[in-house]
N, C-alpha and C positions, 0 to 999 in steps of 0.2 A: 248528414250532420250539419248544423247550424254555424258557419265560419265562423260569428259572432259568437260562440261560446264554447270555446277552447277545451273547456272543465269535464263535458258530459261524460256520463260513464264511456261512452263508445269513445269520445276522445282521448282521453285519458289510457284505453287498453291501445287508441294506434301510438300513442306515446310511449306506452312500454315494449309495443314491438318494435318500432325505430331504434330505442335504444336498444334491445337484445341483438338487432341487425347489426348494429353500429359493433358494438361488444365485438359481436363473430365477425366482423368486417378484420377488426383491429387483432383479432386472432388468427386470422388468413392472412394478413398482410406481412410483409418482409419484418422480423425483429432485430433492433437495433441495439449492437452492443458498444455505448461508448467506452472509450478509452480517454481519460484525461490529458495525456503525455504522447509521448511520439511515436512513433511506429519502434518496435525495436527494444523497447524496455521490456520487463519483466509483467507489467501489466498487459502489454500489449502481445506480449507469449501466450499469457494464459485466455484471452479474449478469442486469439484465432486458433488454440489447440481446443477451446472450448467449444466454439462457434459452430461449427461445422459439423460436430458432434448432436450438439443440442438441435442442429436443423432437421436431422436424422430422426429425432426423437419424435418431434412436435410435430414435424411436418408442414413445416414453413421454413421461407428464406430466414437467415442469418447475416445480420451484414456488419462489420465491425467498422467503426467511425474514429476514427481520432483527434480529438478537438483539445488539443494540446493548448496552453497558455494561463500565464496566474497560477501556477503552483497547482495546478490541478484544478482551479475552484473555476475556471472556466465551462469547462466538460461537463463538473457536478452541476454547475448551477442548470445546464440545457437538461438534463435529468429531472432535477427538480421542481422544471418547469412545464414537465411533458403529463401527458394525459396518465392516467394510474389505468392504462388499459393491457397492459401485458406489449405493448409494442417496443417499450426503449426502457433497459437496463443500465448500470453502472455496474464498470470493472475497476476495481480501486486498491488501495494499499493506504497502510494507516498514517500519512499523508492528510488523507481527507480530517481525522479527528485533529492532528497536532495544527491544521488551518483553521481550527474551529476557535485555536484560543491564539494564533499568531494575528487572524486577523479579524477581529471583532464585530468590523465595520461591517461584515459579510452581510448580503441582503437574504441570505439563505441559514439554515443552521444543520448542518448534515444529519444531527442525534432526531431532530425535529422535523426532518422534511422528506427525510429517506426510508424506507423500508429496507432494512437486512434481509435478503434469501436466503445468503448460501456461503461461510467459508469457502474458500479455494486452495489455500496453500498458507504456510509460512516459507519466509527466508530468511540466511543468518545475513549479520555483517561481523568483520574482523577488522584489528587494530593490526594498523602496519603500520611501517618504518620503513627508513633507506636503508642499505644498509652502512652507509657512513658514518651515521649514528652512533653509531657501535652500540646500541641495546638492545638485548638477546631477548629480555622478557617488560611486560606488563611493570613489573615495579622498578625495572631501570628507567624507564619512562616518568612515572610516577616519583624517582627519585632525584634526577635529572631537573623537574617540573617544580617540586618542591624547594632545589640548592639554590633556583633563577627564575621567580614567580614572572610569569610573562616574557621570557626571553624565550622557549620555544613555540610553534606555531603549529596549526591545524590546516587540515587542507577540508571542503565540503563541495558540492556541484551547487550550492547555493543556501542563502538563508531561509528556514524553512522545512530541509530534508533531513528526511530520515537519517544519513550521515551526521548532520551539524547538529542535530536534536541528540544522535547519543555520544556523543563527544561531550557535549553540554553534561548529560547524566553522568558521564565516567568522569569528567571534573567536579562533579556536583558531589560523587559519592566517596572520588577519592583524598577532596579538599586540595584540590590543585588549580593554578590557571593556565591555561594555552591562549595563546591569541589566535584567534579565529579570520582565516584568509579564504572569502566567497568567492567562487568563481563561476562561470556559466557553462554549468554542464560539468558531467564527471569525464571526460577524457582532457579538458585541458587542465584538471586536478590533478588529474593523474602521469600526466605527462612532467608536470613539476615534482611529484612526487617520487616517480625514480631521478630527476635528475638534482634532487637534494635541496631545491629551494623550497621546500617546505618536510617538517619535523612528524607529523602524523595524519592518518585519517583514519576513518570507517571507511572500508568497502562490502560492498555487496561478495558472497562467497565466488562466484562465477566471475567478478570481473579482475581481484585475487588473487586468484586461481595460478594461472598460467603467469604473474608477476614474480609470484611467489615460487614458485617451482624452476621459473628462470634465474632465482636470484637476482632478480632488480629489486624485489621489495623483499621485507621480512616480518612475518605476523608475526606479531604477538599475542595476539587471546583474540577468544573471539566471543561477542557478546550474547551467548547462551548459557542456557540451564545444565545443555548436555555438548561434548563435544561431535562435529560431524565426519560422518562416512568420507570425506572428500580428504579430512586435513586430520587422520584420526591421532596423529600426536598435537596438534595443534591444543594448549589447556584452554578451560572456559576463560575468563576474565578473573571469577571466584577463584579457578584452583591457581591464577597466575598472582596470588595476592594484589587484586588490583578491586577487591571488591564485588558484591553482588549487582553487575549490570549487566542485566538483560535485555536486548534490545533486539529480539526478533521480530523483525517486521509479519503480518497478516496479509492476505490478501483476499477479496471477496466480491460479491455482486449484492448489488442493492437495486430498487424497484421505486419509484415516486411513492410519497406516502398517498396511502389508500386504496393499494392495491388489493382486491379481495383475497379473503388468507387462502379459499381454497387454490386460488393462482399462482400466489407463495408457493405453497404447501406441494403446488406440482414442479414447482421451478426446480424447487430445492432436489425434492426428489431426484430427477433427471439430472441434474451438476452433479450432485452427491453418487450416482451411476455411474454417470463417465468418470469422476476423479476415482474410481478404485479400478480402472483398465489401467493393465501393464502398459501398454502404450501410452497414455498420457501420463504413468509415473515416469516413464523414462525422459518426454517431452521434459518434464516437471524438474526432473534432477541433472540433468544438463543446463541448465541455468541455477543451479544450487537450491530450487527451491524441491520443499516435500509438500507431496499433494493432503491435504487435509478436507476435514467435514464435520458438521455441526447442523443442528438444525437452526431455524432463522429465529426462534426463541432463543438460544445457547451461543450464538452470533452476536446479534443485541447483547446479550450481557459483556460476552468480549468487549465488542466496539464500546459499550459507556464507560467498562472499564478502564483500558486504556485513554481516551480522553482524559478521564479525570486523571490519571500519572504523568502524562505530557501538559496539561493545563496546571497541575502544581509545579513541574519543573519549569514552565516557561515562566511562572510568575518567583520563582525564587531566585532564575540564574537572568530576573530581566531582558529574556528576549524579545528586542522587535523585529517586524518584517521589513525588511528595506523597500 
């Protein structure tokens, strides 16, 4: 073949075998699951109960990453940037949408630059209290909020999360104000939060849990559709007159856009596998979450979904990102 002319038919087919090498290169080598957030969270559970599983299936390494910082939008944006060859994933929580309208600036748009594979799970969060408070339910709260607009206070692990986002809703729905008190991280929330200097928060059901059962904290509702196996007197937010807020968090894997469907189409398949073993339900509900599935069509509708529910709330209740 002629160096000088790149184009020939014979060029042209060692072209397409390079890439098809390249292809099965990038499918034999180690795949990369980031994780946004820190080792230890709820995304980071389901990444390495996943991980290991999934390397079973395909027959390659698995290797979980965590590139924690910026609210997540760090982690996604290396995602976003990575080749659409099936070698590096996103493991996320809906997190990634409510940054989609916090922070505008973003040089990424997650609706637009991601491919949805695969549901993974939901989880709840619940409204507590101290108990010095002395409010037993959802509308002493609510009523308390209403007699002294701005005199009690909210606890979140930051501006941004999942926590601070449905506090926002359950003020937005119940027409009341909380002042909203950020902190870095949910244990130093939480640590204020039994000890009385702050009046409310969302928590995650698992972290809750064992607050709530000790008597340091006291739920009041919890922001779902149905009440959970864990808290099963515990009422929704609905039955607690406090309104219809629903604020179960999603969780899922997503792919650089342009991945080829049929690489989707195997992804999913294999998550959607391992999330129905006993074993990983159990992983799954020890951290209060339920393992769920979707195909990456039925996903996508999710995820634009909710975007558009967090982007109308953030632009009604004026939040910005600090």
């Amino acid at each position: 073949m002629n160096p000088g002319i790149p184009f020939t038919r014979r060029g042209l087919v060692a072209l397409a075998l390079l890439a098809t090498a390249g292809q099965a290169a990038a499918q034999e080598g180690p795949l990369r699951l980031i994780v946004p957030f820190t080792p230890g969270t709820g995304i980071d559970l389901i990444a390495r109960t996943v991980g290991p599983r999934l390397s079973e299936r395909l027959k390659r390494p698995v290797v979980v990453e965590n590139r924690a910082g910026a609210s997540g939008n760090i982690g996604t944006e290396a995602v976003v940037r990575a080749a659409p060859d099936g070698s590096t994933l996103l493991v996320s929580v809906n997190t990634l949408v409510m940054n989609r309208s916090l922070y505008p600036q973003m040089p990424f748009d997650p609706l637009r630059d991601l491919q949805p594979v695969s549901l993974t799970s939901w989880g709840q969060l619940i409204l507590v209290t101290h108990p010095r408070s002395g409010f037993k339910t959802a509308a002493d709260l609510i009523a308390a909020a209403k007699k002294a607009p701005g005199k009690l206070n909210y606890a979140s692990p930051g501006v941004g999360t999942p926590h601070h986002l449905s506090m926002e809703l359950f003020k937005n729905t119940a027409k009341v104000f909380l002042t909203h008190i950020p902190y870095r991280g949910t244990g130093p929330a939480v640590t204020d939060m039994i000890g009385g200097q702050v009046d409310a928060m969302f928590l995650p059901i698992h972290v809750a849990l064992p607050q709530v059962r000790s008597g340091r904290l006291v739920a009041l509702g919890i922001g779902s559709d149905k009440r959970h196996p864990l808290l099963p007197d515990l009422p929704t937010l609905s039955e607690a007159k406090a309104g219809d807020v629903n604020v179960d968090m999603w969780y899922g894997v997503f792919a650089p856009k342009g991945m080829p469907a049929a690489q989707v189409a195997t992804l999913n398949r294999e998550i959607n596998d391992i999330l129905r073993s006993e074993e990983v339900k159990k992983a799954f509900e020890g951290q209060g979450m339920d393992p769920a599935s979707d195909t990456p069509e039925g996903f996508a509708k999710l995820v634009n979904r909710d975007a558009d529910r967090w982007a109308a709330l953030i632009k009604a209740q004026g939040i910005k990102a600090e």
